[in-house]
C-alpha positions, 0 to 999 in steps of 0.5 A: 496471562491472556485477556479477553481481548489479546486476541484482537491484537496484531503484536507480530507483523508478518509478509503478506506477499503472497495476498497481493496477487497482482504485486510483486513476486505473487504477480510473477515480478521482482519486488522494486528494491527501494519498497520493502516486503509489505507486512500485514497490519490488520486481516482476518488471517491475524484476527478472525473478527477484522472486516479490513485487510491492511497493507504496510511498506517502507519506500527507500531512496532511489535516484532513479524512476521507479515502477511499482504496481500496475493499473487495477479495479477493485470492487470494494473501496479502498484508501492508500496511505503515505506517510513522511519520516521527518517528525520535525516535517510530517508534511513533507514525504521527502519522495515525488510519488506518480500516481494514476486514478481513473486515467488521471495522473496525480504527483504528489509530495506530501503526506497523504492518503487518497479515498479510491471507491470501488469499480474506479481504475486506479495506478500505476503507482511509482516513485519518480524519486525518494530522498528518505524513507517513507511508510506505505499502506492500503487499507482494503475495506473488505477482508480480503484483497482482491484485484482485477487488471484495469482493461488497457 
């Protein structure tokens, strides 16, 4: 039986790669193999009324450096997420993460999120190290995800 609202849900999480345009294999390079295929958590694509559209990762460990998507504008706003994987130590994101936000450089290790309003230049974005698994998301406060290159 269907309700009213069945629509609304997102009960199969599917790759949205190719709406990251500027990531991965939609901007012609290899997906980072310690960061999962991203999923679709929330998107007009999946629910046609959804004013956001809302990215998923896993991050792996990795011993070694890692570049995963480089400087970029948006013209709306948008907030990323890092979430750890201890529930004992939600706190704790168990990576050292770089992180670039108008020119600044930020490191981080706890679990987090940052506001990024629109028209600031924002990443790269890596890992200096992971230790354990932790869930990635960026929530994009418009429909649909779109990206300028940052001007060099």
């Amino acid at each position: 039986m269907t309700t009213q609202h069945e629509h609304l849900f997102v009960r199969n999480m599917t790759s949205i790669a190719s709406d990251l345009v500027y990531e991965g294999q939609a901007a012609g390079k290899p997906l980072p193999p310690n960061v999962t295929e991203p999923l679709g958590l929330m998107r007009p694509a999946d629910v046609a009324e959804s004013p956001i559209h809302m990215s998923y990762n896993w991050i792996m460990p990795t011993d070694s450096p890692v570049h995963w998507v480089d400087g970029h504008v948006h013209d709306y706003d948008e907030v990323l997420i890092w979430t750890g994987s201890d529930p004992a130590h939600p706190g704790d994101l168990g990576a050292v993460v770089r992180f670039e936000m108008d020119g600044v450089p930020y490191t981080f290790t706890t679990s987090g999120a940052v506001f990024v309003p629109a028209g600031v230049p924002h990443c790269p974005l890596g890992f200096e190290s992971v230790t354990r698994p932790f869930t990635f998301s960026a929530l994009s406060l418009t429909s649909e995800y779109t990206k300028d290159r940052a001007e060099a």
